[in-house]
N, C-alpha and C positions, 0 to 999 in steps of 0.2 A: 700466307704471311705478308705483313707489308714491314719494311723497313723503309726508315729516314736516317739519309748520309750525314753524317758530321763532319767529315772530311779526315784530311789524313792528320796520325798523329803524330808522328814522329817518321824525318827520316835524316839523316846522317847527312852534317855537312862538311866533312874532311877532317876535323880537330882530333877525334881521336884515331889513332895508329891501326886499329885494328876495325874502324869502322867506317871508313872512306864512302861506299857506296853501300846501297841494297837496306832492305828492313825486312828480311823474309820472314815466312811462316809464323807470324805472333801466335804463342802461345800462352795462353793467359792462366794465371792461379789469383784465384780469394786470397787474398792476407788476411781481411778482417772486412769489416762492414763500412770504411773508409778507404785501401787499398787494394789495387789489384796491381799483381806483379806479372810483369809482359818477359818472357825469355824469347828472344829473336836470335837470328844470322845476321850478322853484317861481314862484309867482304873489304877485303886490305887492297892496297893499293895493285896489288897482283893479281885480285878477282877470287881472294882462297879465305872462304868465309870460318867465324869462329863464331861461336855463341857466348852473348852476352844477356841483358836484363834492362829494365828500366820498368819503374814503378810511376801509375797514374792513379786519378783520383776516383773513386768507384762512383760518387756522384756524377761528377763529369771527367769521364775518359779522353776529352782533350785536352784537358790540363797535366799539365805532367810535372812529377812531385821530384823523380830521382832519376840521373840516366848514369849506370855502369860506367865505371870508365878503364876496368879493364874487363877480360873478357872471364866468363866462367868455366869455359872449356875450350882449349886450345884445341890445333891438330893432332893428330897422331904422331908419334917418331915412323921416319921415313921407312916405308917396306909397309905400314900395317896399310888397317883398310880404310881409314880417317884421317892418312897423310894428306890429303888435297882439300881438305873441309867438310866442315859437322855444322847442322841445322836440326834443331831441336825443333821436335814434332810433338810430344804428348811430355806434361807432368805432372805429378799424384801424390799427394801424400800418401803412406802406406800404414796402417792399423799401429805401427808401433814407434811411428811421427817422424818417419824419417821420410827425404824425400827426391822418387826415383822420377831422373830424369833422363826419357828415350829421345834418341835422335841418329841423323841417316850419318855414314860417312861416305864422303866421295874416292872411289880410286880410280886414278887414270888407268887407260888400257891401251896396248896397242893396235890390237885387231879389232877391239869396238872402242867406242868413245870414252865410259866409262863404266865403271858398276857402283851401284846403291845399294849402301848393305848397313844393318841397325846395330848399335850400338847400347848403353847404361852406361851412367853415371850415376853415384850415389852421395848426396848429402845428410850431413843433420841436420843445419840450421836453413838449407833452398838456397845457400851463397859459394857454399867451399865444398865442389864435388871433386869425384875421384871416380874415375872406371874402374869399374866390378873387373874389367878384363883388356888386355889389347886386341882381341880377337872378336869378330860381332858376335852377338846373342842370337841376332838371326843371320847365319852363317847360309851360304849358298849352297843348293842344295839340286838333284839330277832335275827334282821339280822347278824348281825357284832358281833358276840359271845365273842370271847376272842383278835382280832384283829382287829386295826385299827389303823396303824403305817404308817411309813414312808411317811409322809404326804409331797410334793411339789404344792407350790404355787403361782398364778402370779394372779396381776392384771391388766385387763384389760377393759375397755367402761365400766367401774362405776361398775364393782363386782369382787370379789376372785373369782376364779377357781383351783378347787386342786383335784390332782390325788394322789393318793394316794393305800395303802394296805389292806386288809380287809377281815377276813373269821373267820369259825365256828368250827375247825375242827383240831383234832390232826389222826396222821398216825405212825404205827409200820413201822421204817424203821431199817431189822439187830438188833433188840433189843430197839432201842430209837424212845423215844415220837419225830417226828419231827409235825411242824408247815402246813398246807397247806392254801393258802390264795391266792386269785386274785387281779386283779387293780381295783378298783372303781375311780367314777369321782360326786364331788357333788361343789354348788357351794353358794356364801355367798355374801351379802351386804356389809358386815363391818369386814370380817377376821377373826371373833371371833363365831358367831354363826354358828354352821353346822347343817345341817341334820344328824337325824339319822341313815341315810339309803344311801348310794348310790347307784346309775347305774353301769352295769357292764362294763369294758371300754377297758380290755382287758382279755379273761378269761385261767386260765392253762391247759394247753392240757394232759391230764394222759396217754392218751395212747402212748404221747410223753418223759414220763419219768420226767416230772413236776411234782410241787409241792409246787413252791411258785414263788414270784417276788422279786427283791429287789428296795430300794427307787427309787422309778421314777423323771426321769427331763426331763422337756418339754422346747425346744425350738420353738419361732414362726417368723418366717423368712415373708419377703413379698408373699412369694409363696406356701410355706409352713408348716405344723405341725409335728416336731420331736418330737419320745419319745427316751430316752435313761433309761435301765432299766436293770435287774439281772434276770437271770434265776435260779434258783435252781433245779438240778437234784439228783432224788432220786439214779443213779447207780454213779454218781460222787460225792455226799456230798459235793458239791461245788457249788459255781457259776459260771455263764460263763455271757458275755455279750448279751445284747437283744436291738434290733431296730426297729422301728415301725413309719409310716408315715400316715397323714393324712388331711384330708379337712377344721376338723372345729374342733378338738383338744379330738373328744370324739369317733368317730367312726376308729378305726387303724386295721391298713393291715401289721401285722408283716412282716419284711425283715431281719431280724438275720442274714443271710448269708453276708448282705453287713456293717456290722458295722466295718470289718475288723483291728480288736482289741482281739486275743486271748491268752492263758497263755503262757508263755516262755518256754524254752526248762528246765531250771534251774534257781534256786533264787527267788526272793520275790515273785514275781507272777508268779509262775512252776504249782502251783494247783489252784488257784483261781484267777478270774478275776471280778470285782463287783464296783455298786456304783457308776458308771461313771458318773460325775459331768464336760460337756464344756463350755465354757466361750468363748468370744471372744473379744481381747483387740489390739486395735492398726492394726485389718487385718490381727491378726493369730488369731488361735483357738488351744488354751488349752483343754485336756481333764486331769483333776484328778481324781487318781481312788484307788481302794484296791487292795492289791493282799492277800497269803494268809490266811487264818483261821482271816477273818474279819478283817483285818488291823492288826495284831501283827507283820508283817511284814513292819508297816507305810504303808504313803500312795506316789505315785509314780504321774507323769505326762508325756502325751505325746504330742505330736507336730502335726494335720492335715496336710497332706504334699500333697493332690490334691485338 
């Protein structure tokens, strides 16, 4: 693959209340064959992100048509599992036009740092959601310990399919508790029920300097099965991007080498590259993505150019 940077598109400069810093995880949906609607995090002056939206122009995605100005899903009330902040990772319209939107919640913890655990919200119109539940959908589980985040989801021949993050396990990396957790793959009738468990779907390699993933997004083509996903390395503290192709959307054959998408020499994305979220509008292909320290740099787009 070859991608050209356009640069960043948007990122928060203090004006609104709930979006001081950060442009995390751009998730993007088609509106039409003129907009695409972006659902992001942004982070309040406390660093306690909510999810809002902002619409650009599917011709060119650095012009930007519409920015949220309030947020479309607050935190949780205090005690649940999205009291500390929600970041929207996958959304879908669903066969009978409504439209579900998955994202992680944060809760603090005392013995470890925090837990990541998934959430639903549900709209009619993709502006005025409500959660299906105060309690995650992917609940923590003897398998799935403290993680089970960055949930992406598609459906397809009458069920959800969702890949997703998931592990049990903190790591001393240099002094700090970091997170380690693989991809799992589990799969749903109605979008709202999961298993407690998944299959493993793609797992991190330690002796490769791994140690986590970040949100996955699967494209499926008539031919065939893209992952687009984050690597996390424990000598870089950073992410880099990850690629992965396959037959039937659960068995993948990394190719990382060809995603050809890495950090810049200088500027927003010099240290990190993550969260790569592509679309395809009109016979080009957008890719939206982070650059560094999880989007506090906003989030940026680039152009497929083979």
């Amino acid at each position: 693959m070859r991608w050209r940077k356009l640069g960043v598109v948007y990122k928060p400069n203090g004006s609104i209340w709930w979006a001081h810093t950060h442009a995390t995880a751009p998730t993007p949906l088609v509106i039409s064959d003129r907009v695409i609607r972006i659902y992001l995090s942004c982070r309040d002056d406390q660093g306690i992100g909510r999810i809002g939206f902002l619409e650009v122009s599917a011709a060119d995605p650095t012009r930007l048509l519409e920015v949220g100005r309030e947020p479309l899903l607050d935190v949780g009330r205090p005690g649940t599992f999205d009291d500390n902040g929600v970041m929207a990772t996958s959304v879908l319209r669903t066969p009978d036009g409504r439209t579900f939107l998955y994202y992680v919640g944060f809760e603090l913890s005392l013995h470890v740092r925090y837990r990541l655990l998934s959430g639903l919200a549900i709209s009619e119109d993709g502006l005025h959601f409500r959660r299906v539940q105060e309690t995650p959908i992917l609940e923590r589980s003897p398998a799935e310990l403290y993680f089970r985040g960055g949930p992406h989801v598609r459906y397809e021949e009458g069920r959800y399919r969702m890949w997703y993050v998931a592990g049990s396990e903190w790591i001393d990396l240099t002094g700090k508790e970091m997170p380690v957790y693989d991809l799992r793959y589990v799969e749903s009738s109605d979008g709202i029920q999961w298993p407690c468990k998944g299959q493993v779907a793609l797992p991190i390699i330690a002796d490769d300097d791994e140690h986590g993933f970040g949100r996955p997004w699967v494209l499926h083509t008539d031919t065939a099965w893209e992952l687009f996903y984050s690597v996390r390395r424990k000598s870089l503290g950073a992410y880099r991007m990850g690629y992965a192709v396959s037959p039937d959307g659960m068995t993948w054959q990394r190719r990382d080498s060809e995603f050809g998408l890495d950090t810049s020499f200088d500027g927003w994305d010099s240290q990190a590259v993550c969260y790569a979220a592509p679309v395809t509008v009109g016979g080009r292909t957008w890719l939206f993505y982070n650059g560094n320290n999880f989007g506090e740099s906003g989030f940026g787009v680039a152009i497929r150019e083979d």
